[in-house]
Backbone as numpy.savetxt, mean C-alpha at the origin, in Angstrom:
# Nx Ny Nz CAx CAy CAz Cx Cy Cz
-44.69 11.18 25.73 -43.85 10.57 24.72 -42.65 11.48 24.48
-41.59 10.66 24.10 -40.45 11.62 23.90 -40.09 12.14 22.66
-39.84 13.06 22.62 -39.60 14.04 20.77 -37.73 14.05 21.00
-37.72 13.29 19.53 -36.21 13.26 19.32 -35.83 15.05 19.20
-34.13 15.46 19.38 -33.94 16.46 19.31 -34.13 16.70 17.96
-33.33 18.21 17.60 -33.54 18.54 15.73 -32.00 17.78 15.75
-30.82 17.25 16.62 -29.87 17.08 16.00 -30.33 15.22 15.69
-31.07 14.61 16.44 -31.59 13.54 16.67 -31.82 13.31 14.83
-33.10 14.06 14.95 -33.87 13.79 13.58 -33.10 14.02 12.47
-31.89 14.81 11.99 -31.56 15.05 11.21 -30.83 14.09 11.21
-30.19 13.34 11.92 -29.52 11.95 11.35 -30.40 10.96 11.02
-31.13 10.80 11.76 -32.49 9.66 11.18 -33.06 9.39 10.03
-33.33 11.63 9.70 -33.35 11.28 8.02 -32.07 10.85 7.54
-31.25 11.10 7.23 -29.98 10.19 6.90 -29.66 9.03 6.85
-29.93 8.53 7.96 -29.88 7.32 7.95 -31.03 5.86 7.49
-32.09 6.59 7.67 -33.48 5.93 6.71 -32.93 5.25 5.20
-32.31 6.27 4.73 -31.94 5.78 3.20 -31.23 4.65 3.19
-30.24 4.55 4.68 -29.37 3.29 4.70 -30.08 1.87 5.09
-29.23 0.99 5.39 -29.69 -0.34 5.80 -29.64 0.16 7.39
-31.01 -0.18 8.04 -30.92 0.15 9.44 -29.71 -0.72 10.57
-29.11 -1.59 9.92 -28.35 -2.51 11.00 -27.44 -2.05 10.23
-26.47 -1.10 9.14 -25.90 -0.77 9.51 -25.03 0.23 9.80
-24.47 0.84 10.50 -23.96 2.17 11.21 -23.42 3.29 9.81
-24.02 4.20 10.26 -23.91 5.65 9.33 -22.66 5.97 8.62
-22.12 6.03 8.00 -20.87 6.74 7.54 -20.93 8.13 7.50
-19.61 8.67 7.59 -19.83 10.22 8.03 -19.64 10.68 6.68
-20.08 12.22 6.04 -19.65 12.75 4.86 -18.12 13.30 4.80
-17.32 12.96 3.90 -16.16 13.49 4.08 -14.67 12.46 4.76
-15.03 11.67 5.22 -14.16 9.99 6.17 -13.09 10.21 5.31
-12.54 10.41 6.17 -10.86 9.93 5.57 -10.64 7.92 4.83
-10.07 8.07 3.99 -9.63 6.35 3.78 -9.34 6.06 5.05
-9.36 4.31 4.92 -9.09 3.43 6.16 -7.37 3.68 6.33
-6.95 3.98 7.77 -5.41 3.94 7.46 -5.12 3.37 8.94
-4.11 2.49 9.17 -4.01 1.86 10.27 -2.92 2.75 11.08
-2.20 2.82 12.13 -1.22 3.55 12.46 -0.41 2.53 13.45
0.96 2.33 13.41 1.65 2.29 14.31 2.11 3.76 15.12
1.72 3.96 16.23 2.21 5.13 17.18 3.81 5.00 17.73
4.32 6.20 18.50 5.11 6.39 18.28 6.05 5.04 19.73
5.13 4.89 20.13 5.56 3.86 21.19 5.87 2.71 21.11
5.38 2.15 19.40 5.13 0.66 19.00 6.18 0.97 18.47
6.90 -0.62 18.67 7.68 -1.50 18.26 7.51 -2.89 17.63
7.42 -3.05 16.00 7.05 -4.56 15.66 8.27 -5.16 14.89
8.27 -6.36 15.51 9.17 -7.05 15.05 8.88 -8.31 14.24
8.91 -8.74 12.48 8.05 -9.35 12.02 7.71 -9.05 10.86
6.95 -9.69 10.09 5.62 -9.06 8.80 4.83 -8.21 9.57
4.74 -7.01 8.59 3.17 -6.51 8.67 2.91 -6.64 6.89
1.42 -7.41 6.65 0.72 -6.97 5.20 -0.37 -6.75 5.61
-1.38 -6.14 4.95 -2.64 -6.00 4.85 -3.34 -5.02 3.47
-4.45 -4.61 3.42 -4.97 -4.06 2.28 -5.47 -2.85 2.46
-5.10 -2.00 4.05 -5.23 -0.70 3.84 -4.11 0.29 4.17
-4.37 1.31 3.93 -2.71 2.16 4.55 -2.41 1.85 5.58
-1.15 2.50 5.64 -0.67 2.38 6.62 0.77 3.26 7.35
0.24 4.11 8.41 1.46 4.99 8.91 1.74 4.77 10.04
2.80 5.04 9.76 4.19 4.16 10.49 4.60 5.25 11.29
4.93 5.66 12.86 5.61 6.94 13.82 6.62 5.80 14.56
6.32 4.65 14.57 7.16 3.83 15.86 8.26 3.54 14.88
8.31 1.82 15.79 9.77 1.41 15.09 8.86 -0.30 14.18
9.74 -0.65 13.30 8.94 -1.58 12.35 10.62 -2.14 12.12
10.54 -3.35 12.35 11.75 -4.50 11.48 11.24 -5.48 11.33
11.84 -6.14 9.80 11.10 -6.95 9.08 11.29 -6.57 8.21
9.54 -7.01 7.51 9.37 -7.01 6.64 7.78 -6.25 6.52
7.17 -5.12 5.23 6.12 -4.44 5.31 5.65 -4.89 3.97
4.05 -5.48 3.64 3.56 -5.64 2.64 1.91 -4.84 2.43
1.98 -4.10 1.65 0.65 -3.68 1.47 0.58 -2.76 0.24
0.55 -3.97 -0.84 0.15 -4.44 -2.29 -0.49 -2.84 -2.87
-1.47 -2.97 -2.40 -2.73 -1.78 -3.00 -2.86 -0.97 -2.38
-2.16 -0.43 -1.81 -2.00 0.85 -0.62 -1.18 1.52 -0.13
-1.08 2.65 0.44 0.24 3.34 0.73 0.86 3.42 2.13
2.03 3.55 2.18 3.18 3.35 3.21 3.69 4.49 3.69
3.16 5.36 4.90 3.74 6.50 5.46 4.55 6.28 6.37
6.01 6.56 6.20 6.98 6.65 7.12 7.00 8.27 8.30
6.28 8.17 8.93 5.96 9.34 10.07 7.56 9.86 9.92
7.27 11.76 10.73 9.03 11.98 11.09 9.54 11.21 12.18
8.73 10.25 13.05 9.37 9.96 13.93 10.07 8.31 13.71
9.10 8.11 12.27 9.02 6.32 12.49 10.54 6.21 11.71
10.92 4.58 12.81 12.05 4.02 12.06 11.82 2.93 11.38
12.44 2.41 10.46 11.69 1.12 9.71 13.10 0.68 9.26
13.09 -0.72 9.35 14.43 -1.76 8.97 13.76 -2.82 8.48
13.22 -2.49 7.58 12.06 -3.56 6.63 12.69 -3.14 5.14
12.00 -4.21 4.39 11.57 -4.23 2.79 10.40 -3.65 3.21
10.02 -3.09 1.99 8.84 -2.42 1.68 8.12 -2.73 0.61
6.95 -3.29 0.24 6.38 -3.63 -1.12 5.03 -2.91 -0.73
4.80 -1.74 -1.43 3.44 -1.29 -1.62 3.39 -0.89 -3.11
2.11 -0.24 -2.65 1.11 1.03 -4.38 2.59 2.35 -4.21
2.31 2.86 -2.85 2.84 3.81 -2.48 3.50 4.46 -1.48
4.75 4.68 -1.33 5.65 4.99 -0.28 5.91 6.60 0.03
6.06 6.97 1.30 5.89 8.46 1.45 6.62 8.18 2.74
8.22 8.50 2.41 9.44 8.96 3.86 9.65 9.65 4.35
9.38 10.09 5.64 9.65 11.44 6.45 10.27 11.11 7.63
10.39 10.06 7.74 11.55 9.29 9.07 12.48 8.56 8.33
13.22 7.75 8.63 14.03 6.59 8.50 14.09 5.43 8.27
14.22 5.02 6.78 14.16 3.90 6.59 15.51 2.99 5.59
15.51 1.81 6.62 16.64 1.18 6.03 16.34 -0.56 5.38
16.30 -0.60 3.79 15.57 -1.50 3.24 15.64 -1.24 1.84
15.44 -2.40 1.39 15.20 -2.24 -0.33 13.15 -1.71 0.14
12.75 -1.13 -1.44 11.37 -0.86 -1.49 10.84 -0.48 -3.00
9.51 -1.81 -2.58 9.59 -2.26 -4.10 7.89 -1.57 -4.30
7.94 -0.35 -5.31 6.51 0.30 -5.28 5.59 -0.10 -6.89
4.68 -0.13 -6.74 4.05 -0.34 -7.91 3.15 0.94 -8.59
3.72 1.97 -7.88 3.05 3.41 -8.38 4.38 4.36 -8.28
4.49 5.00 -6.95 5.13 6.01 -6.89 6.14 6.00 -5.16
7.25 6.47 -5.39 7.84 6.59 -4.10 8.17 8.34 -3.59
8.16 9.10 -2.70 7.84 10.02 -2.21 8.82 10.13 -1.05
9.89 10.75 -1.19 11.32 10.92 0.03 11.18 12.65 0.12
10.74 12.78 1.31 10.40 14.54 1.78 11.52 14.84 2.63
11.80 16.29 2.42 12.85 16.73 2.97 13.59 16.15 4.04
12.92 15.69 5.24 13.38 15.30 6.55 13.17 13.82 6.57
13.33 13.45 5.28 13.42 11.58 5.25 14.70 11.04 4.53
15.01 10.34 5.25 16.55 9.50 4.60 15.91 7.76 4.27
16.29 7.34 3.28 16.22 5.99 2.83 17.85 5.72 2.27
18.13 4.20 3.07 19.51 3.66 2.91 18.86 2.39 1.92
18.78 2.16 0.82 18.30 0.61 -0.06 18.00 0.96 -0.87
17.57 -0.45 -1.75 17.63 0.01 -3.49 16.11 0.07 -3.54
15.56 0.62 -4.76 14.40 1.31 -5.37 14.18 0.54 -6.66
12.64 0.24 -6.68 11.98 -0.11 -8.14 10.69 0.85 -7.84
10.30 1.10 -8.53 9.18 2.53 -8.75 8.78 2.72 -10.10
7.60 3.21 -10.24 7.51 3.92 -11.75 7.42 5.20 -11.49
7.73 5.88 -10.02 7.51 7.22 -10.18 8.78 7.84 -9.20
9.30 8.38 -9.03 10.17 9.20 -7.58 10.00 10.36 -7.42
9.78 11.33 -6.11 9.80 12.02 -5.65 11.08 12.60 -5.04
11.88 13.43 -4.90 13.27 13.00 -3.69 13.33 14.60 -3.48
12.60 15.28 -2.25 13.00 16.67 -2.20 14.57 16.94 -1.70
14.30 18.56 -2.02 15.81 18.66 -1.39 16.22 18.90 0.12
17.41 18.02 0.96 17.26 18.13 1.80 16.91 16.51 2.19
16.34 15.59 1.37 16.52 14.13 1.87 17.58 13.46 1.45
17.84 12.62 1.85 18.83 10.99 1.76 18.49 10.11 0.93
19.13 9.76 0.26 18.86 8.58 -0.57 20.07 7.67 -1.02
20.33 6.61 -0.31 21.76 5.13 -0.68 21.31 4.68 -1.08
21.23 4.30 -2.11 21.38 2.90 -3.24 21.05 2.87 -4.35
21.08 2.60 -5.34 20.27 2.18 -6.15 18.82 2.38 -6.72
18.39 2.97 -7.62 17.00 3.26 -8.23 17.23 3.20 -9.65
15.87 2.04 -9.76 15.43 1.41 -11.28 13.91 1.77 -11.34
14.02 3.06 -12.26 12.54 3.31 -12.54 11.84 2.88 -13.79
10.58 2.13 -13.66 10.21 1.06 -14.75 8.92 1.88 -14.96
8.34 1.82 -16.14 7.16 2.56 -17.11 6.49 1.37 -17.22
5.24 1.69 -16.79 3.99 1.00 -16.68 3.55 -0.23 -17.38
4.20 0.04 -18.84 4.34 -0.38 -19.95 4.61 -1.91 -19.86
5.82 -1.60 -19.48 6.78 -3.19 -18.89 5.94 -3.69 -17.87
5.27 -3.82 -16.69 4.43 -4.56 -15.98 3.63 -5.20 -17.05
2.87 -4.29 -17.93 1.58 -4.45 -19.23 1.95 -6.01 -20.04
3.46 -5.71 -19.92 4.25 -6.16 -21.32 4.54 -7.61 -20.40
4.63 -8.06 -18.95 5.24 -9.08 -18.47 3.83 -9.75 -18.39
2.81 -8.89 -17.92 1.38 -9.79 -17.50 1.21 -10.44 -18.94
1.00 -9.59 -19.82 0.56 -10.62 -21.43 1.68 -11.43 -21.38
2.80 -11.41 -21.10 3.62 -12.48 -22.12 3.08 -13.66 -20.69
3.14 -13.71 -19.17 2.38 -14.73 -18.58 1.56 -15.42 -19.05
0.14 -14.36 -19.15 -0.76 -14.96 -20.21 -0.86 -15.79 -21.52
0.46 -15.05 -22.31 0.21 -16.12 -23.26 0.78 -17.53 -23.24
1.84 -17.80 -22.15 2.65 -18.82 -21.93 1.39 -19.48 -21.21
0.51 -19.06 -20.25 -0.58 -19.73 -20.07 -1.09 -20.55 -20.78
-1.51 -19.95 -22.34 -2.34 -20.09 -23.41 -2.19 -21.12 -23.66
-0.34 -21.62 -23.76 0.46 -22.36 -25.01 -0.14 -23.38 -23.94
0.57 -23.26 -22.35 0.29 -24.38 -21.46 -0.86 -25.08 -21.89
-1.68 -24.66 -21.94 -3.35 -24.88 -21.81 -3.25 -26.33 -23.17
-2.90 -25.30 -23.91 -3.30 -25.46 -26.05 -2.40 -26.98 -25.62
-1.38 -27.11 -24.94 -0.30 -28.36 -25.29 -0.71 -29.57 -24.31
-1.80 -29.32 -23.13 -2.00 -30.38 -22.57 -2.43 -31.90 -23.59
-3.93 -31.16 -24.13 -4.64 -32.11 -24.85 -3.64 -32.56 -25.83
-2.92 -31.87 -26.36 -2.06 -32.68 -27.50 -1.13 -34.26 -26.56
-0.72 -33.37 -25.46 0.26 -34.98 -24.77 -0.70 -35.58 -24.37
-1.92 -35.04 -24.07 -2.68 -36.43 -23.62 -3.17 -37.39 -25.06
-3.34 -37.01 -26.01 -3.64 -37.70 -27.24 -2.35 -38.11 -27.06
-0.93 -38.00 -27.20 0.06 -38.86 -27.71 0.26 -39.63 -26.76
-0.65 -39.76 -25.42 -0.23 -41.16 -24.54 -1.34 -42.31 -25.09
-2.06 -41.62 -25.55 -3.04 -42.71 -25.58 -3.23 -44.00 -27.43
């Protein structure tokens, strides 16, 4: 019969605790982050819901809501940008619309306008256009007033339906 090694068994115990169908996670895993390399070229949308770093070339348009946006030193980008979080160390030419924080490091130039609640801009980067930095507050302050215009919507149906009838 065969005897697992000691490196064998020591994952086994490990993995016992899990669901056997499915595969181990390592201690320590970096977040999910996708990469364009330095060879890719997309032309188009990219969105999705995990990071994402950028070394190639990207035109268009870039969406990814809840997650952050690494502009590599090599990557070029001729997109809008809508993420959580933006971090430039290549070239990018575009408006970019963040819902946390934007991050321009020494050896990054951005040509477009800025909405952010946070900026970064070391010395030694680029920055054309325009920046409107908004406090948390005001997002807080637009979702309730939605909501309550919801409310009224809601509260005023039943009334027009009583006055047709």
């Amino acid at each position: 019969m065969l005897q697992p090694s000691d490196s064998q068994k020591s994952s086994t115990q490990f993995s016992s605790t899990q669901n056997s169908l499915a595969p181990g996670k390592t201690v320590g895993a970096p977040m999910e982050q996708a990469m364009i390399g330095r060879s890719l070229t997309i032309k188009g949308e990219v969105s999705g819901s995990e990071s994402l770093y950028i070394d190639g070339r990207i035109e268009g348009s870039i969406s990814i809501p809840d997650s952050r946006v690494t502009i590599g030193r090599n990557g070029v980008v001729a997109a809008n940008i809508a993420a959580r979080e933006v971090v430039i160390m290549g070239k990018v030419h575009g408006n970019i619309q963040c819902s946390d924080r934007l991050d321009i490091r020494s050896e990054g130039s951005l040509t477009g306008d800025v909405i952010t609640q946070r900026i970064s801009v070391e010395d030694g980067a680029v920055l054309k256009g325009s920046v409107q930095v908004r406090s948390a507050e005001i997002k807080h302050d637009k979702n309730q007033a939605q909501q309550n215009q919801a409310k009224t919507a809601e509260q005023s149906k039943p009334l027009a339906s009583a006055a047709h009838a």
